[in-house]
N, C-alpha and C positions, 0 to 999 in steps of 0.2 A: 598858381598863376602860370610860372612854364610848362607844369603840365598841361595844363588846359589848354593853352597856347600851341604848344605840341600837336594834341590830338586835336586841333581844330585843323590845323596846317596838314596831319597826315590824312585826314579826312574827305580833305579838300583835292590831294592830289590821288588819292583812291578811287574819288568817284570822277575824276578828268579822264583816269585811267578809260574806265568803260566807255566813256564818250570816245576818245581815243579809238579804240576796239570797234566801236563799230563806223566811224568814220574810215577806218580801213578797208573795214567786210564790205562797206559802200564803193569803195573806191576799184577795191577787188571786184566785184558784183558789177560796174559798169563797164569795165575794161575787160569784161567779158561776156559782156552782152552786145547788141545788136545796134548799141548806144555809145560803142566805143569812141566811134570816130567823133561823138560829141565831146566824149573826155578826153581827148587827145585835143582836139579844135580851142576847147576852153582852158587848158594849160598852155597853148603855144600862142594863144590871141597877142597880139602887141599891144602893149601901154608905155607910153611916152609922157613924160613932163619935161616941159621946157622952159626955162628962166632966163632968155637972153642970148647969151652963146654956152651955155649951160644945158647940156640935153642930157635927158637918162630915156633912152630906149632900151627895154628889155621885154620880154614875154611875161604870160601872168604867174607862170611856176619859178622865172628869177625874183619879180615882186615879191615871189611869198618868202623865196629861200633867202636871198640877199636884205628884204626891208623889212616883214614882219618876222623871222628870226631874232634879228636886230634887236623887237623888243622883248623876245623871247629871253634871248641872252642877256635883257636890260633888267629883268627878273631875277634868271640866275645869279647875275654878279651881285644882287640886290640882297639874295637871300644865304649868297656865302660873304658879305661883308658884317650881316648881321650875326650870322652864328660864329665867324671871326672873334664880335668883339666882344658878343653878351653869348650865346650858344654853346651846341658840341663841338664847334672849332674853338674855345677859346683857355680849353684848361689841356692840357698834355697828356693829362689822364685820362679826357675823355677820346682824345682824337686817339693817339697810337693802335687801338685795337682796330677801328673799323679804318684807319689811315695805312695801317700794313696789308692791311683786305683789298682794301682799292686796288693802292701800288702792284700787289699782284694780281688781282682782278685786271688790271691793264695789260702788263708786261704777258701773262702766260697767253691770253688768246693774240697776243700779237707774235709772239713766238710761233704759235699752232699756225695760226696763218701764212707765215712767213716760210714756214716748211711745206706743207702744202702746198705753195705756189712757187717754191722755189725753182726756179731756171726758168721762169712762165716771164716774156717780155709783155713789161709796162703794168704787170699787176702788184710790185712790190710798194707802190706809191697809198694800195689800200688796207697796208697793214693796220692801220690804228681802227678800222671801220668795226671791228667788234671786240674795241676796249672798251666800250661804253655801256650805262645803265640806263634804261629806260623807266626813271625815278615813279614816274605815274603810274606805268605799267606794273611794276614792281610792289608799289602799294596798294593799287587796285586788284593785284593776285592776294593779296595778304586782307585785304577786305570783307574777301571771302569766305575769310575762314572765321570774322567778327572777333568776339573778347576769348575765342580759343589761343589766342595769340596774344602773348604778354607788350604792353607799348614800350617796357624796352629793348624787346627783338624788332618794334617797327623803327624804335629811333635809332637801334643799329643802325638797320638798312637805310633809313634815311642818311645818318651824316656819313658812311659808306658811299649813296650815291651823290651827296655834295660835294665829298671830295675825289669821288669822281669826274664828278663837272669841272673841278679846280683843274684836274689833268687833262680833260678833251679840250679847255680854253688854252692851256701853253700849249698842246699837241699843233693848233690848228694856227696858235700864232706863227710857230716855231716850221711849221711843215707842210700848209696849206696855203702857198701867197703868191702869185705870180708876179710876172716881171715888177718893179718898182719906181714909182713915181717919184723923186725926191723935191721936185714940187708939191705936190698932192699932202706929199708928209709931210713936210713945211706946215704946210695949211693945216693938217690935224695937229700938230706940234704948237699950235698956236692956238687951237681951239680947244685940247687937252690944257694949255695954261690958264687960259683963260674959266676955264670949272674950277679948276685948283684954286682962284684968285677969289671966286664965288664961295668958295669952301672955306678960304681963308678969312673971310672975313662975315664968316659966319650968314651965308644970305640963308634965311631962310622958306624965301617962294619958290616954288620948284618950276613954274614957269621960265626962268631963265634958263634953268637948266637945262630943260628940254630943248629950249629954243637953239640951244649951244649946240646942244647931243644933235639937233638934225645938222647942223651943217657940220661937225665932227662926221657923222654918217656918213655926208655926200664925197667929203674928203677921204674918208678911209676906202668907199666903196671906189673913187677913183684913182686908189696908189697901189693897187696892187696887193694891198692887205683885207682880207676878207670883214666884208662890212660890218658882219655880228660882232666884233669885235669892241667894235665902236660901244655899243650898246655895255659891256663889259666895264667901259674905261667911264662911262657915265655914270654905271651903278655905283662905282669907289669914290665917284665926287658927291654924292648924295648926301649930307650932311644923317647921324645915326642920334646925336644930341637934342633935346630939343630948346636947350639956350636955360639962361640963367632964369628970366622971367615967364618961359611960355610953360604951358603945362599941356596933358596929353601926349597924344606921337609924334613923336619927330620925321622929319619932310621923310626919312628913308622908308619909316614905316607907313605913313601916312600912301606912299608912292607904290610900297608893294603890295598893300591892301585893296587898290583898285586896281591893279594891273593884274593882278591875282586871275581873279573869277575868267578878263578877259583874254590870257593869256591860255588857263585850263579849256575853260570852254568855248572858245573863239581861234585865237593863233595856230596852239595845238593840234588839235581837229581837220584845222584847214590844214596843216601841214603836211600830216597824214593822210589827208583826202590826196593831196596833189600828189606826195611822193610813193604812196602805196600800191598803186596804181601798176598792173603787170598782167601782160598776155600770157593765161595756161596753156594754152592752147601750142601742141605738140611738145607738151613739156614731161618729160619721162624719168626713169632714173638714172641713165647717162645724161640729161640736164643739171640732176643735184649734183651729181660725179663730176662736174667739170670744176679747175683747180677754184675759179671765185668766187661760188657758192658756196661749193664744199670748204673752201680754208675759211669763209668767212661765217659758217653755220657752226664749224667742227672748233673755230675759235670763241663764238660765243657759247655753245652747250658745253664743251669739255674744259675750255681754258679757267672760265670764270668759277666753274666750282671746285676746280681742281686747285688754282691760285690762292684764290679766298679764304679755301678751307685750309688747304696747308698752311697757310703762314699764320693763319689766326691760333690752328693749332701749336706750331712753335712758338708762337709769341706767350698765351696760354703756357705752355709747358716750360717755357723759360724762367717762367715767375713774373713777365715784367708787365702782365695785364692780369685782369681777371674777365669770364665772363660775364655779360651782362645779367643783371640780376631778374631770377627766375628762368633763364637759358640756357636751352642743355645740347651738347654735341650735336643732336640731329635737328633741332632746330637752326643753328649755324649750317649743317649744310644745306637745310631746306633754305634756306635764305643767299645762299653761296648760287644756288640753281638759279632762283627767281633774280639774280643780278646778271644771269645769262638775257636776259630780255632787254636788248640796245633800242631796239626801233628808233625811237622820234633823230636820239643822236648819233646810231650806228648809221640811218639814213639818210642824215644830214652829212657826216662825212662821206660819204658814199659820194655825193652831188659834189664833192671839193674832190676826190682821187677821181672820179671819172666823168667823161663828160659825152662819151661813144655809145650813143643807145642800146646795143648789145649788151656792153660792160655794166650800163645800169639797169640794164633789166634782171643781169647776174646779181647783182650787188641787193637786188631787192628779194629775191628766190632767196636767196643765202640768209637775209637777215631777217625773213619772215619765218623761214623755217626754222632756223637757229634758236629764235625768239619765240616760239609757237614751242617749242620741244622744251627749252627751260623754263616758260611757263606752266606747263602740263608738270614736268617732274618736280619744282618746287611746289608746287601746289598739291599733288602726291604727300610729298615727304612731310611735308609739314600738317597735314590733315593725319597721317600715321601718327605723327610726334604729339601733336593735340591728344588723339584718343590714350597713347600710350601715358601720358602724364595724367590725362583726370583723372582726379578722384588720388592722385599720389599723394604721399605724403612731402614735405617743401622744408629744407634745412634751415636754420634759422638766416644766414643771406639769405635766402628766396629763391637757391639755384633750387632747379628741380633734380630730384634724385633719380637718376640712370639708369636700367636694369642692360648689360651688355653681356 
């Protein structure tokens, strides 16, 4: 049953993945054509709702990044409260391996970056823009290669990039938040107790909860704390039980199963339409050479397989994990490569460090190319490690045996 469950979950975000990929190529493709100025016209269009002395004006690319994130991230914290309690987050033995991958999957490209752009005023705010995995993208590479790939090198990289997501959530609490409303937070502080109370007393219609999370939303998005956030503190009040007398899924699952499909193939997509979007046009190789592209390309291609693979190998070598069963060295790196691919979240942080057209047009060069180069060589390495293993003979663990 959790395998099944597994490969239906990794399945699903492999083939968001391609839809992803080409909502980019799309977004790329008009922003350099003759059409541009209608993809610039339909990102900056104004939309307003107003409820009284209650206004949210914003353009249509803050809607997508500030409100439909929101339920982007209402997913994510959905899908790491689940593996928390029942998943690969919920035993020690499963997380430490792909948990020390992360951690350094983080830390090394934000180190690269950070050297890189060192003594460059106002770009040190985007160091974290390629700590991140691009969980879709990353399975949709791995898709490619069909049953040449053992599911538990995909569920490496899955709870790898969950607990990655666990880090870009405190990153963007901790370090993405302008000035502070302590009204505003009041109001969420109130609407966050108020789930809690829903949870405590076991509701289990998910209508309420929603109905909380939007106006948690409008409070968080008016205090100064970044509104995805909201969506985050929603998913953890999600009741995961489904009570003494009900039977089937419970509200949490019941709640990620239809957000699922419109989150891959809907939120996603659009997100990537709006934010991929970049003029080539007079872009040369002194454009990739400039410090925020380059720190932020030379941090996702080099950091994340450099960080990954080293520490999975000391941890490995220390005694205090094993590898995943049927998984050999170069599979670990081939997979250490394909966590180079940040897009949807390297992207997202990009639109919280900058906000200077320039600087985001940098931040998009940098993270496409970064992401387009660890794509291609994961995808390399682990097509090599396939052929190299067929037809091998397989220990009794299941690791595959080596020839080096």
């Amino acid at each position: 049953m959790v395998v099944r469950a597994l490969e239906k979950f990794i399945s699903h975000e492999a083939s968001s993945g391609i839809v992803l990929g080409i909502a980019a190529i799309l977004a790329l493709v008009l922003d350099n054509s003759p059409l541009a100025w209608l993809y610039d016209s339909l990102l900056t269009t104004p939309m307003v709702v107003q409820i009284g002395a209650l206004k949210l004006d914003k353009p249509l690319l803050l809607w997508i990044n500030d409100g439909l994130m929101a339920v982007f991230f209402l997913l994510v914290g959905l899908e790491i409260k689940r593996e928390m309690v029942r998943g690969q987050l919920s035993s020690l033995d499963q997380v430490i391996l792909p948990g020390v991958g992360a951690i350094a999957g983080m830390a090394t490209p934000a180190l690269i970056y950070t050297v890189v752009t060192w003594g460059e005023p106002g770009l040190s705010r985007g160091w974290a823009i390629p700590s991140a995995t691009d969980i879709a993208f990353a399975l949709g590479v791995l898709a490619l290669l069909g049953k040449r790939v053992p599911l538990s090198l995909k569920v490496f990289l899955l709870t790898l990039a969950i607990i990655d997501d666990v880090g870009a959530i405190v990153i963007i609490a901790l370090f993405y938040t302008a000035d502070l409303s302590t009204t505003m937070l009041a109001g969420a502080g109130v609407a966050v107790a108020a789930l809690l109370l829903l949870n405590r007393f076991k509701v289990r219609s998910i209508a309420p909860y929603v109905l909380i999370g939007i106006v948690l939303w409008v409070f968080v998005l008016k205090s100064g704390v970044h509104a995805t956030l909201a969506g985050v503190v929603l998913a953890f009040a999600i009741p995961i039980d489904v009570g003494e007398d009900a039977v089937g899924q419970s509200p949490l699952e019941i709640m990620e199963t239809k957000l699922h499909y419109w989150v891959a193939y809907g939120i996603m997509p659009v997100f990537a339409f709006a934010n991929a979007g970049v003029s080539l046009s007079g872009i040369g190789l002194d454009t990739l050479l400039r410090p925020l592209p380059l720190g932020i390309a030379l941090g996702l291609f080099f950091g994340n397989q450099f960080g990954i693979f080293s520490a999975v190998w000391l941890v490995v070598k220390a005694g205090w994990a094993r590898l995943p069963e049927g998984v050999g060295w170069v599979q670990i790196y081939g997979v250490a490569c394909l966590a180079g691919i940040g897009f949807t979240m390297s992207l997202f942080i990009g639109t919280l460090a900058f906000t200077d057209p320039a600087a985001a047009a940098d931040v998009r060069i940098g993270v496409l190319s970064g992401s387009l180069l660890s794509a291609l060589l994961g995808y390399t390495v682990l097509r090599v490690a396939a052929a190299r293993t067929a037809g091998r003979p397989v220990e009794e663990s299941g690791t595959v045996l080596e020839r080096h």
